[in-house]
C-alpha positions in Angstrom: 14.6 276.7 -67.0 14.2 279.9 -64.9 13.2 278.8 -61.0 10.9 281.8 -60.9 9.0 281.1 -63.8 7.4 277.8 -62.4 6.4 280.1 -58.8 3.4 280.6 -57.1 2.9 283.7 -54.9 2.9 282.3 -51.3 1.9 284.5 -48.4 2.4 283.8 -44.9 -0.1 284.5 -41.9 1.6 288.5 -41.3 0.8 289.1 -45.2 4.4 288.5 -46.1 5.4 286.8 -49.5 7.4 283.6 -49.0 9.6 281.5 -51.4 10.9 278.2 -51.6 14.7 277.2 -50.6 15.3 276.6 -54.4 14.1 280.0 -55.4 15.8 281.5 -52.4 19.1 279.8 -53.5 18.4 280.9 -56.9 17.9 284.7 -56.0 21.0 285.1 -53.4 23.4 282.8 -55.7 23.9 280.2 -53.4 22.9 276.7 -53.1 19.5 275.0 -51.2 22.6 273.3 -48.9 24.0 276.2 -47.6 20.9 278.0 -47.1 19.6 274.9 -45.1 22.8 275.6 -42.8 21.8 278.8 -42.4 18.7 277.3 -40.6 20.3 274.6 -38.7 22.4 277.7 -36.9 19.3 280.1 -36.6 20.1 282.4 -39.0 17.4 282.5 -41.1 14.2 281.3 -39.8 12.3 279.5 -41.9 8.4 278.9 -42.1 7.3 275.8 -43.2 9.8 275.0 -45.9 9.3 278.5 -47.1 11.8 281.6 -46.9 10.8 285.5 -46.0 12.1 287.8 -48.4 13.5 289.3 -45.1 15.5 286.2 -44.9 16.7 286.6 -48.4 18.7 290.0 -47.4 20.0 288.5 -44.5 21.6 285.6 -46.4 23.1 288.2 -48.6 24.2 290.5 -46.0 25.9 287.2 -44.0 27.5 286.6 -47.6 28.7 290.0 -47.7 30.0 290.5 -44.5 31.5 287.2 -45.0 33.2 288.3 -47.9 34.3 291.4 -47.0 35.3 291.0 -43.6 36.4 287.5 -43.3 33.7 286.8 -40.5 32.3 283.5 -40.3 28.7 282.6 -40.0 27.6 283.0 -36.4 30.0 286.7 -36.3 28.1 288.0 -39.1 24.7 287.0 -37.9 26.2 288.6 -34.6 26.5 291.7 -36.3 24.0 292.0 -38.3 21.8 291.1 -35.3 23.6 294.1 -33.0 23.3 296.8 -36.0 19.4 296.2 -36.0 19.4 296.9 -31.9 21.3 299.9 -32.2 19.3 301.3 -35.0 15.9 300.3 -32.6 17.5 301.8 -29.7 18.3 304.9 -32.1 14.9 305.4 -32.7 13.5 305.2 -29.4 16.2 307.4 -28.6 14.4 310.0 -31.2 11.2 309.4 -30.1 11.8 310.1 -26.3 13.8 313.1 -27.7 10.7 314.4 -29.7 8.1 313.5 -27.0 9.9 316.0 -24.5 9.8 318.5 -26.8 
């Protein structure tokens, strides 16, 4: 039986959807166990059992990196965490850059 046939459409306070860790697990190809590790490190923040989708492409980006790259879990968070700053600071960067103009 498909996981996502038995779902409900969750939303969370912000307006954004939510799944459970099964369907989560389901989606990136992992297992519930590994994506409750992800957790216990702060990796993926959870919200009341439930899983952003956001949290979804991290798992999958951590996976990837992971693969790729041989960095374990905490390095790829690492990085993943530093490529969002740098694109923030990039964009501030842009908007300073277009206010002066």
């Amino acid at each position: 039986m498909n996981p996502m046939s038995l779902s409900r459409v969750v939303v969370s306070r912000e307006g954004e959807r939510l799944i459970t860790f099964q369907q989560a697990a389901y989606l990136t190809q992992t297992s519930v166990v590994i994506l409750e590790r992800f957790a216990d490190l702060g990796l993926i923040e959870p919200i009341e059992s439930m899983l952003r989708l956001s949290d979804l492409t991290r798992v999958m980006q951590i996976i990837r990196l992971r693969q790729d790259l041989g960095l374990n879990l905490v390095g790829a968070a690492i990085a993943l965490d530093m490529a969002a700053e740098i694109a923030q600071l990039k964009a501030q960067i842009r908007a300073l850059q277009q206010k002066q103009f």
